[in-house]
PyMOL CGO cylinders between C-alpha atoms (Angstrom):
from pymol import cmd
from pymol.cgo import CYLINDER

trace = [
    CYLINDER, 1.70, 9.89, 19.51, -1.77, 9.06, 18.82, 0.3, 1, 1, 1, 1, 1, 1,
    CYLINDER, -1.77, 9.06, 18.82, -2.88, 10.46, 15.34, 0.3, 1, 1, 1, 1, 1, 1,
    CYLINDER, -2.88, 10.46, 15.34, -6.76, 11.44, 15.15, 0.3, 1, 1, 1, 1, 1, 1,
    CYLINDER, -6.76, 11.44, 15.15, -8.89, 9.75, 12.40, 0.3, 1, 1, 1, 1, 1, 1,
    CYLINDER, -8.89, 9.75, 12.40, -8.46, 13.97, 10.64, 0.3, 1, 1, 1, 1, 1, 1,
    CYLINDER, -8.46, 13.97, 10.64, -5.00, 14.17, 11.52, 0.3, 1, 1, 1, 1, 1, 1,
    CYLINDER, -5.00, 14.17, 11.52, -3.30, 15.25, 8.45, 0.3, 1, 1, 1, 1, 1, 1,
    CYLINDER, -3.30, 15.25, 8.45, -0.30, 13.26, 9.58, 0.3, 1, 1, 1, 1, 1, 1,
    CYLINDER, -0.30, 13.26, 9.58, -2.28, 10.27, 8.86, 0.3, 1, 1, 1, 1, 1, 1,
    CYLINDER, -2.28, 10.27, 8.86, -2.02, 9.40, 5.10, 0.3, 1, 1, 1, 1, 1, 1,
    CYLINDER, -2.02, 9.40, 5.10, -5.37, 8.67, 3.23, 0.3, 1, 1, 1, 1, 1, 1,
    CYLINDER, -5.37, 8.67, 3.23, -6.04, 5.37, 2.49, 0.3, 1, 1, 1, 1, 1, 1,
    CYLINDER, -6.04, 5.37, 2.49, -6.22, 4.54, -1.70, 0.3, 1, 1, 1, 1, 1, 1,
    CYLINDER, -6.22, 4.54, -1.70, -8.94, 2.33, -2.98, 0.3, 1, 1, 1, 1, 1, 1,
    CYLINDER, -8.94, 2.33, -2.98, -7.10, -0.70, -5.25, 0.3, 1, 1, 1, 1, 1, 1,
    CYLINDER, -7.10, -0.70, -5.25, -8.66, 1.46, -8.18, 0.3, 1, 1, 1, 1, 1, 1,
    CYLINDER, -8.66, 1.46, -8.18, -6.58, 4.81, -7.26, 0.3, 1, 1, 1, 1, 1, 1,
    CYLINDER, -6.58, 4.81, -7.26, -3.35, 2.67, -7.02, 0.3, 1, 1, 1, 1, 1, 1,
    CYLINDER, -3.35, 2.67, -7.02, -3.76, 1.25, -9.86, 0.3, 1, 1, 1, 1, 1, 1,
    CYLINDER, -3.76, 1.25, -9.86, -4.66, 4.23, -11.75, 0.3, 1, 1, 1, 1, 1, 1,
    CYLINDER, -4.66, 4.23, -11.75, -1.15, 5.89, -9.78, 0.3, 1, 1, 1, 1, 1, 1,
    CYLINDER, -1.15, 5.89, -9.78, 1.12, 3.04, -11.08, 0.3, 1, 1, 1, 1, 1, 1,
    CYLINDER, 1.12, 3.04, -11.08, -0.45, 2.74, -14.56, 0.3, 1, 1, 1, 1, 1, 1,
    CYLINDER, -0.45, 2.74, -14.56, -0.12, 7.14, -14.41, 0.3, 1, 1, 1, 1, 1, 1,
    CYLINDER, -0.12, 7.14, -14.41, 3.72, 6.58, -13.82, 0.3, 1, 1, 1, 1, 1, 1,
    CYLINDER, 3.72, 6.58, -13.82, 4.27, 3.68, -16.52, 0.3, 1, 1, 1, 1, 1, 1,
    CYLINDER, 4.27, 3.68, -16.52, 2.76, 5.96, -19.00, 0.3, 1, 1, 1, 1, 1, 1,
    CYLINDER, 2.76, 5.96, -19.00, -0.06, 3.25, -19.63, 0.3, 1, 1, 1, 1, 1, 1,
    CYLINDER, -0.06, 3.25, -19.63, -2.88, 5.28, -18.06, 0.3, 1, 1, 1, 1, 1, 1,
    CYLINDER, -2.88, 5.28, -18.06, -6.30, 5.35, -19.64, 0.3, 1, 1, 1, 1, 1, 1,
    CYLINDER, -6.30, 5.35, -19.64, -8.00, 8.58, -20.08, 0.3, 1, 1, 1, 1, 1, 1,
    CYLINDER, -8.00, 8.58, -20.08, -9.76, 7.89, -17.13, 0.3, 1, 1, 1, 1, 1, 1,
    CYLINDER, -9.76, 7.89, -17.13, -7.41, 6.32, -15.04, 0.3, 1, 1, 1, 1, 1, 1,
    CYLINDER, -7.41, 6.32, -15.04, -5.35, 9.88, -15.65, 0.3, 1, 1, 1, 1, 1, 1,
    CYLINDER, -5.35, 9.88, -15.65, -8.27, 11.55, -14.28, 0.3, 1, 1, 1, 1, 1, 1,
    CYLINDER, -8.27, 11.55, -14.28, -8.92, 9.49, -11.32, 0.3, 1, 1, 1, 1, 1, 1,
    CYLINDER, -8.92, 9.49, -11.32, -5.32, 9.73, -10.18, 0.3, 1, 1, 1, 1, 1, 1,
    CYLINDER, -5.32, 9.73, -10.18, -5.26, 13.37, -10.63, 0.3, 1, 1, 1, 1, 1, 1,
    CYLINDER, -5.26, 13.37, -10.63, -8.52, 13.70, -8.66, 0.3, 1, 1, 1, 1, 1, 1,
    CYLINDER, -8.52, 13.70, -8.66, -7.34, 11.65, -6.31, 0.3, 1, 1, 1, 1, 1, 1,
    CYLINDER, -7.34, 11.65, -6.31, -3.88, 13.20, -5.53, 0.3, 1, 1, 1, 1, 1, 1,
    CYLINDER, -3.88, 13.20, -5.53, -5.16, 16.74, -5.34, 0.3, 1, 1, 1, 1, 1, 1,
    CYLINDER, -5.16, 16.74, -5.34, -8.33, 15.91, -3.34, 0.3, 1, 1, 1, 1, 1, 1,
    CYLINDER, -8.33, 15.91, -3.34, -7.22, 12.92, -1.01, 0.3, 1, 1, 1, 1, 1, 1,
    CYLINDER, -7.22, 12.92, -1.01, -3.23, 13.44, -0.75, 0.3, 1, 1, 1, 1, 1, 1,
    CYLINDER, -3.23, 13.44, -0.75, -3.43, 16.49, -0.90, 0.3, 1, 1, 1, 1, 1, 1,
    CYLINDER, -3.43, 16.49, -0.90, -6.76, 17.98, 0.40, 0.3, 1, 1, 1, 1, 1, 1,
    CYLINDER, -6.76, 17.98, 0.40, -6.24, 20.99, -1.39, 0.3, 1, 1, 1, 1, 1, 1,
    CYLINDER, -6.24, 20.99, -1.39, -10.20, 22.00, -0.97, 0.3, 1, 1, 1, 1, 1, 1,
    CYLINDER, -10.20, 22.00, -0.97, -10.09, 21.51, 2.72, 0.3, 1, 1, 1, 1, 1, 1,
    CYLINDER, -10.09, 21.51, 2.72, -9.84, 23.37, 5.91, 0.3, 1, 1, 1, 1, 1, 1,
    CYLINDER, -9.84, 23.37, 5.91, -6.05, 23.54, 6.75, 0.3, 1, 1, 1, 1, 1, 1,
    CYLINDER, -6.05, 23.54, 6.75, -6.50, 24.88, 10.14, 0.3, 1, 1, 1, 1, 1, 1,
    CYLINDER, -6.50, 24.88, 10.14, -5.90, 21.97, 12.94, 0.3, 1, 1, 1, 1, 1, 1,
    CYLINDER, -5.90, 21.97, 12.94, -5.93, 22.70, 17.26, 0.3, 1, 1, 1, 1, 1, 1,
    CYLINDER, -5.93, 22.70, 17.26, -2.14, 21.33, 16.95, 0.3, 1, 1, 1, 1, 1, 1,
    CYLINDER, -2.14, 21.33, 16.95, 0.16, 24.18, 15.10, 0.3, 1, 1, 1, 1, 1, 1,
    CYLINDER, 0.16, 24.18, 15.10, 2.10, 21.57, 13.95, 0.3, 1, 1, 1, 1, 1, 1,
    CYLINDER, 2.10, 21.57, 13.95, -0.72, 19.67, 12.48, 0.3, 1, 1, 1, 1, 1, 1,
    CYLINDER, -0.72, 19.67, 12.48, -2.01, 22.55, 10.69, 0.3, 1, 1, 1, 1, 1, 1,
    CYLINDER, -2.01, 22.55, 10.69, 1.57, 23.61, 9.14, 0.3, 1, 1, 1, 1, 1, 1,
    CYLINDER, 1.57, 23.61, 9.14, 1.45, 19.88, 7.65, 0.3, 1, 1, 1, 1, 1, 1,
    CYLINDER, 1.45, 19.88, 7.65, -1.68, 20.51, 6.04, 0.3, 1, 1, 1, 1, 1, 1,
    CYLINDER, -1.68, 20.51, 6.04, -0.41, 23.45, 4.52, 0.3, 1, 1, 1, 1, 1, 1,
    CYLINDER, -0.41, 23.45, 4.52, 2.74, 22.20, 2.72, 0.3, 1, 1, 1, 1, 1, 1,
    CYLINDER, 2.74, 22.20, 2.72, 0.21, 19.58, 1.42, 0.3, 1, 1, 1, 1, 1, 1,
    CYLINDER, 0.21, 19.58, 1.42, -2.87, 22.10, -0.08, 0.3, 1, 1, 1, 1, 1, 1,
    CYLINDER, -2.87, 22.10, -0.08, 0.42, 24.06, -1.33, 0.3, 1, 1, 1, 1, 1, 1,
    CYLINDER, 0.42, 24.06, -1.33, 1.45, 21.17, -3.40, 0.3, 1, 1, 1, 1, 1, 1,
    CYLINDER, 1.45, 21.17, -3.40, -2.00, 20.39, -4.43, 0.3, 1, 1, 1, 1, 1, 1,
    CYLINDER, -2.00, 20.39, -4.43, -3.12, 24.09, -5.68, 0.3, 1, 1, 1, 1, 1, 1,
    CYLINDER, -3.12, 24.09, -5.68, -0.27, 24.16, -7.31, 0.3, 1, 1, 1, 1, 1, 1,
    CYLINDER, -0.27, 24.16, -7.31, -0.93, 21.01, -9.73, 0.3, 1, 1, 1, 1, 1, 1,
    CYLINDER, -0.93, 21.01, -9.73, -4.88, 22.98, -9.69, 0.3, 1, 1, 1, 1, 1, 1,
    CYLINDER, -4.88, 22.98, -9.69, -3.05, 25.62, -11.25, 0.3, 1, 1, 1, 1, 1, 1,
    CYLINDER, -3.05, 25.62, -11.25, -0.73, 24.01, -13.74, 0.3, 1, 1, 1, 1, 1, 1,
    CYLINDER, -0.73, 24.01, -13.74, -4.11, 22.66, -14.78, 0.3, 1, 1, 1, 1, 1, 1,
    CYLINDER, -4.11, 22.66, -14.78, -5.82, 26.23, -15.23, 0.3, 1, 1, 1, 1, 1, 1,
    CYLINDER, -5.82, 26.23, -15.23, -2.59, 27.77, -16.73, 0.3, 1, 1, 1, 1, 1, 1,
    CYLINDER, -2.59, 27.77, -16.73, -3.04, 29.09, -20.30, 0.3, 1, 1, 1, 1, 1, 1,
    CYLINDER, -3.04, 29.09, -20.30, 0.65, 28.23, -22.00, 0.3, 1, 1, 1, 1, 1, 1,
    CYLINDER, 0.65, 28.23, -22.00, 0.24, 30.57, -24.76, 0.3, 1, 1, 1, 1, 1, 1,
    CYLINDER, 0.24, 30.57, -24.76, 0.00, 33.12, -22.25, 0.3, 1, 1, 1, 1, 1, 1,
    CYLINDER, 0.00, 33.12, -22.25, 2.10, 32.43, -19.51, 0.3, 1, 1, 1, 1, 1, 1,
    CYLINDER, 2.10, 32.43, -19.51, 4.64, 31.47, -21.60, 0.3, 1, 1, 1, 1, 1, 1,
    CYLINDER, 4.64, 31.47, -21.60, 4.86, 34.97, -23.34, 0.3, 1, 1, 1, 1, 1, 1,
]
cmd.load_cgo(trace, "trace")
């Protein structure tokens, strides 16, 4: 099967920057901004959280579900307040 260039099948390509702010991220080296730029990166690239989920194919568009799903829900362990969620 041929994927389309917006297939969400088709994982996003990183820029050496956003790998290396991923590996530093899991090595616990990460730079304030390296933290950020991973973050951004997972929930806007991997994840396409802020996009349209809706593709022709229904299986396409089920795929791009389960990934916004994962990426609103790091959005809103971001957005959480812990004193009082945590009640």
């Amino acid at each position: 099967m041929k994927l389309s260039e917006s297939s969400p099948l088709r994982p996003p390509k990183p820029e050496k920057k956003h790998v290396g702010a991923i590996q530093a991220l899991s090595r616990g080296e990460a730079s304030e901004h390296q933290q950020k730029l991973a973050l951004d990166w997972i929930v806007k690239e991997l994840c396409k959280a802020h996009d349209l989920a809706f593709h022709p194919d229904q299986r396409e568009t089920d795929f791009a579900l389960g990934k916004q799903f994962i990426g609103k829900q790091i959005i809103k362990m971001t957005l959480i307040n812990i004193g009082e969620y945590f009640k």
